[in-house]
SEDRENTI-785138 format. One line per field, with one value per residue: residue in three letters; x, z, y of N, C-alpha, C, O in turn. Coordinates in steps of 0.1 Angstrom, whole numbers, plus 2048, in hexadecimal, padded with zeros to 3 digits. Example, Ala and Ser with C-alpha at 12.3 -4.5 7.8 and 13.67 -1.06 7.14 Angstrom:
<pts>
resn <- [ALA:SER]
n.c1 <- [884:880]
n.c3 <- [84E:847]
n.c2 <- [7C7:7EA]
ca.c1 <- [87B:889]
ca.c3 <- [84E:847]
ca.c2 <- [7D3:7F5]
c.c1 <- [884:881]
c.c3 <- [84E:84F]
c.c2 <- [7DF:800]
o.c1 <- [88E:886]
o.c3 <- [855:850]
o.c2 <- [7DF:80B]
</pts>
This chain:
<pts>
resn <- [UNK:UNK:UNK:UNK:UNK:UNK:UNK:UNK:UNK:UNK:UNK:UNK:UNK:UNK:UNK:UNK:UNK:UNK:UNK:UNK:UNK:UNK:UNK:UNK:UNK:UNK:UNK:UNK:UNK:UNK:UNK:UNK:UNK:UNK:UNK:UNK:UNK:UNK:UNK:UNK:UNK:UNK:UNK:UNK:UNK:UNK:UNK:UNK:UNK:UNK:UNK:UNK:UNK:UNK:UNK:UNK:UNK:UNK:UNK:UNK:UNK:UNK:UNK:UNK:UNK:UNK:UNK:UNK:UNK:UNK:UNK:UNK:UNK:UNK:UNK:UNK:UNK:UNK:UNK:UNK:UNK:UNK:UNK:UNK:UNK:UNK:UNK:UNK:UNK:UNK:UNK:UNK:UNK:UNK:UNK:UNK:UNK:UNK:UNK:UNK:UNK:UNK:UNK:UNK:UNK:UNK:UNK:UNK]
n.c1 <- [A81:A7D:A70:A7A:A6F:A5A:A67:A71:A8D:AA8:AA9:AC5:ACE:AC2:AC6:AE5:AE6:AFA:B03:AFB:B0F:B26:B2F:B30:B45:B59:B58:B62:B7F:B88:B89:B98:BB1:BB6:BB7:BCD:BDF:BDC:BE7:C01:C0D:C16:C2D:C3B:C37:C39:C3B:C29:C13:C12:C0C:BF6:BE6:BE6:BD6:BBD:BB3:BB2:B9F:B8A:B87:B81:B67:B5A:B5A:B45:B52:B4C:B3F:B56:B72:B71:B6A:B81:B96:B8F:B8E:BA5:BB6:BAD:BBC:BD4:BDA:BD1:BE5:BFB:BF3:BF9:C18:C1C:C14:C24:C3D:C3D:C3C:C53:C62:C5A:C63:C7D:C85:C7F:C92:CA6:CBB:CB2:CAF:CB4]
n.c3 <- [A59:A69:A76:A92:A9F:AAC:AB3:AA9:A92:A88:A67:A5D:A68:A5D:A4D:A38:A26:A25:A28:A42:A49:A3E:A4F:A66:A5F:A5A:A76:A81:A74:A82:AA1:A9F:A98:AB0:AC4:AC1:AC4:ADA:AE7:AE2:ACB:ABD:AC9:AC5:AA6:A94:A7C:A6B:A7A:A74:A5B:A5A:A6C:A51:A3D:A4A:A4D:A30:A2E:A3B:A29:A11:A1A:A24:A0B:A01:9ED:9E4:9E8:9E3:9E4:9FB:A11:A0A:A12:A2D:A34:A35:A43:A60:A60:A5A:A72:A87:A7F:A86:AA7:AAD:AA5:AB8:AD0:AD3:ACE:AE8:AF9:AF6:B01:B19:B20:B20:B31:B4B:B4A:B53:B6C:B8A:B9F:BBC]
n.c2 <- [59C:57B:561:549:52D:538:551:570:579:58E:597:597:57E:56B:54B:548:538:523:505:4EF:4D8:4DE:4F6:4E6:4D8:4EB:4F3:4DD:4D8:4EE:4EE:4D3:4DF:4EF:4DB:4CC:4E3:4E3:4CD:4D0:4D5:4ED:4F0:4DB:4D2:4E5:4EF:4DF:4EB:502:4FF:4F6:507:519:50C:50C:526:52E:51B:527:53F:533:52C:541:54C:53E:52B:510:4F0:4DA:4E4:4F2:4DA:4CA:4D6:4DC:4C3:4BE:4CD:4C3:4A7:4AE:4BC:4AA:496:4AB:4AC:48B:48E:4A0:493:47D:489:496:47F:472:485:487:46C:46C:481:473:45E:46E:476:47E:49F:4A5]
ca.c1 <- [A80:A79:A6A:A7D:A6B:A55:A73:A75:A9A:AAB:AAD:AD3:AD2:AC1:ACC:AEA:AEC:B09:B03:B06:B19:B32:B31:B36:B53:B62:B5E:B70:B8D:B8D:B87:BA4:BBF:BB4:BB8:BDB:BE7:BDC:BF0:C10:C11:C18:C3C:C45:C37:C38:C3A:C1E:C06:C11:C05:BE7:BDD:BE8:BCB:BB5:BB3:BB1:B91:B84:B86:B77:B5B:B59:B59:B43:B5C:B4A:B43:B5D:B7C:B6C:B69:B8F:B9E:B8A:B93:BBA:BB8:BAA:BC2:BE3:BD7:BD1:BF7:C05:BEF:C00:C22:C23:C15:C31:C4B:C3F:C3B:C62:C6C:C5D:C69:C8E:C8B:C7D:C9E:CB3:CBD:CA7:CB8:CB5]
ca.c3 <- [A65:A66:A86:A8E:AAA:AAE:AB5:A9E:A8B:A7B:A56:A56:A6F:A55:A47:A2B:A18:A28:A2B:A53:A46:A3B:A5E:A71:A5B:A63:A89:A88:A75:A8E:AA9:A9E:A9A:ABE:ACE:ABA:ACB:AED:AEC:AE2:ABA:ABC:ACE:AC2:A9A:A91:A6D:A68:A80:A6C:A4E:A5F:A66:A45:A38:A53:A49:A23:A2B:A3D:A1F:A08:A24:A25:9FE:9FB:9E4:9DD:9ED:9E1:9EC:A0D:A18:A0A:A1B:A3D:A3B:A35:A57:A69:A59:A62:A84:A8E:A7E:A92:AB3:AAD:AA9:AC4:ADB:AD0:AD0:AF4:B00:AF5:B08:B28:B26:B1F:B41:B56:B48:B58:B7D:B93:BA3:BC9]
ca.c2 <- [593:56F:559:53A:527:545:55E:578:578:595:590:596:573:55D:543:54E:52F:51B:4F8:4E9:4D1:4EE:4FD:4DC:4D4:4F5:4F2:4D0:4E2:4FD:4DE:4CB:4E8:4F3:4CD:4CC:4ED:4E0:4C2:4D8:4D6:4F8:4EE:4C9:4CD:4F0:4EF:4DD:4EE:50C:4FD:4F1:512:520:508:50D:533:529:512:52F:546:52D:529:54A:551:533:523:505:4DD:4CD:4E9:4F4:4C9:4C3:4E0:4D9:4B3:4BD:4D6:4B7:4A0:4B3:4BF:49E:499:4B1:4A8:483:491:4A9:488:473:48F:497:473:46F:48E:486:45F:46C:489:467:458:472:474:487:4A5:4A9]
c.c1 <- [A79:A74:A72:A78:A62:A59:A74:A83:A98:AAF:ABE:ADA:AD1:ACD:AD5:AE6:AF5:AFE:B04:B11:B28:B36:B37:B45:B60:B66:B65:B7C:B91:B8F:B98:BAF:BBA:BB6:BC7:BE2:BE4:BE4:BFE:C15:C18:C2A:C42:C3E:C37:C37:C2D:C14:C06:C07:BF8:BDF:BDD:BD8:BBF:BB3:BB3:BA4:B8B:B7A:B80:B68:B54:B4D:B4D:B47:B4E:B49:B4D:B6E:B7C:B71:B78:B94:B9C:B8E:BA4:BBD:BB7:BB4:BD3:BE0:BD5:BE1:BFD:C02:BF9:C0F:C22:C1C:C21:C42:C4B:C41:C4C:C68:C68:C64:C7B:C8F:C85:C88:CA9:CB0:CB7:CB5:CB3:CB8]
c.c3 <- [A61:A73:A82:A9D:AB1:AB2:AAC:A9F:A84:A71:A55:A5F:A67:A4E:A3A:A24:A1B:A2F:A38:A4E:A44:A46:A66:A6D:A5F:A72:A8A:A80:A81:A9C:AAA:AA0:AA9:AC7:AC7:AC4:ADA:AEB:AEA:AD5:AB7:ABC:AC7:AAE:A95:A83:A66:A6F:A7A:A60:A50:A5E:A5D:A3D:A3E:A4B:A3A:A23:A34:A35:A16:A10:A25:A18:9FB:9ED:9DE:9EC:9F0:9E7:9FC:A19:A16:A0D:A2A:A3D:A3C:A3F:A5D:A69:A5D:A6C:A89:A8A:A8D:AA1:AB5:AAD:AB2:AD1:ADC:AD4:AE1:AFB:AFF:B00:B18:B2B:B26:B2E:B48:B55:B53:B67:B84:B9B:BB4:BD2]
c.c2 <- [586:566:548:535:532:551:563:57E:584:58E:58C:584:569:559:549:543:524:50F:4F4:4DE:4D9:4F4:4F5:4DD:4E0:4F6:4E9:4D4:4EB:4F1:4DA:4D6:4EB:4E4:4CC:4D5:4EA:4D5:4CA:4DA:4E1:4F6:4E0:4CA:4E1:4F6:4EA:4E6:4FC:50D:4F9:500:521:517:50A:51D:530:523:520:53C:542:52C:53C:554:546:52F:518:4FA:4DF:4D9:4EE:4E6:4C8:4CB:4DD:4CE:4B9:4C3:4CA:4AA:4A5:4BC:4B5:498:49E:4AF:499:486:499:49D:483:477:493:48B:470:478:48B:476:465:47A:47C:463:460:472:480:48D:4A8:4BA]
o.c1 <- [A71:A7B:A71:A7F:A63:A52:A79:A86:A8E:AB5:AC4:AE5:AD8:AD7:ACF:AE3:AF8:AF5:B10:B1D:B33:B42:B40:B4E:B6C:B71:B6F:B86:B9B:B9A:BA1:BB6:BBF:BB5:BCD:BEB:BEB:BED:C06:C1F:C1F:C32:C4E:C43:C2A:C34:C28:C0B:BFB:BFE:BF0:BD6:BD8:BD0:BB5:BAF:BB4:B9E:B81:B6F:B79:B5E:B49:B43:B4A:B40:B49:B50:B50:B76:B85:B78:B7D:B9E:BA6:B95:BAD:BC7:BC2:BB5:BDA:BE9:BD8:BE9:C01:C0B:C02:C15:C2E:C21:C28:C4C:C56:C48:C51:C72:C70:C68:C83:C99:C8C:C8C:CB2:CA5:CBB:CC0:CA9:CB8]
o.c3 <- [A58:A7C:A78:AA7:ABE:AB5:AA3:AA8:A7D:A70:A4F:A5D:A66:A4B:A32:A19:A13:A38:A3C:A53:A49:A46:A6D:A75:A63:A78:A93:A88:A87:A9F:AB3:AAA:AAE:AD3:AD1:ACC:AE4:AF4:AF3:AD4:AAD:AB3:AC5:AA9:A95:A80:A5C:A67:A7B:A5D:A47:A56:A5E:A38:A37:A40:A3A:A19:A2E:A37:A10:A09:A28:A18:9EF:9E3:9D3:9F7:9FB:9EF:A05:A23:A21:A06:A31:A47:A45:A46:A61:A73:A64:A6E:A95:A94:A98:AA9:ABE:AB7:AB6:ADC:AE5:AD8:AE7:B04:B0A:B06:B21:B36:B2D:B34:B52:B60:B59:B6C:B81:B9E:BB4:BDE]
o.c2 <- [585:56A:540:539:534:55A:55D:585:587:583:582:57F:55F:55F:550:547:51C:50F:4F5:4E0:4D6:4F8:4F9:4E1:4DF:4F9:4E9:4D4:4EC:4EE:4DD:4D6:4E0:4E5:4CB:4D1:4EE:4D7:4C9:4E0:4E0:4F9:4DD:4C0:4E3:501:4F1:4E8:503:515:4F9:505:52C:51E:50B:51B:53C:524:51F:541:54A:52C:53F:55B:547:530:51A:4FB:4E4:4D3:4ED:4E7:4C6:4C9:4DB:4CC:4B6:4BF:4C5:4A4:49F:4C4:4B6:495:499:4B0:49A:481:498:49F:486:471:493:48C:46C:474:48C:473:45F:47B:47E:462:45A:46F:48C:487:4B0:4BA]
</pts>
């Protein structure tokens, strides 16, 4: 047991070792793929948001394994990096799909 702010902590809560920096960077991967799939990435890029969270789950595992810095940070930037991708394409591909149903003739 350990006291943090005069609360006594089980041991198995302390601190392991992991960096916050390491933690943050994983929440905004997890972050980013989750703001990607709300705009629709899921439906308008699908290939990518695959691969997003084929990396996403890869930086998990190194975060996990504590890998290391330097593969943890450039795994976590490349989730952030193609989830903001596919959030931009699935805007763009939606923004086209509703300007081409405004084009068509309203049905009565």
């Amino acid at each position: 047991m350990f006291r943090v702010g005069g609360t006594r902590v089980p041991g198995e809560l302390q601190n392991v070792g992991i960096p916050a920096h390491f933690v943050i960077r994983q929440g905004q991967a997890r972050h980013a793929v989750n703001i990607a799939q709300w705009v629709g990435a899921d439906r308008y890029a699908p290939d990518l948001m695959s691969n997003t969270r084929d990396l996403l789950y890869r930086a998990e595992e190194y975060f996990v394994k504590k890998a290391g810095a330097k593969p943890i940070s450039t795994i976590a930037r490349s989730v952030v990096q193609n989830a903001e991708d596919a959030r931009l394409i699935a805007m763009n591909r939606k923004q086209e799909e509703d300007s081409k149903r405004s084009r068509l003739p309203r049905r009565k």
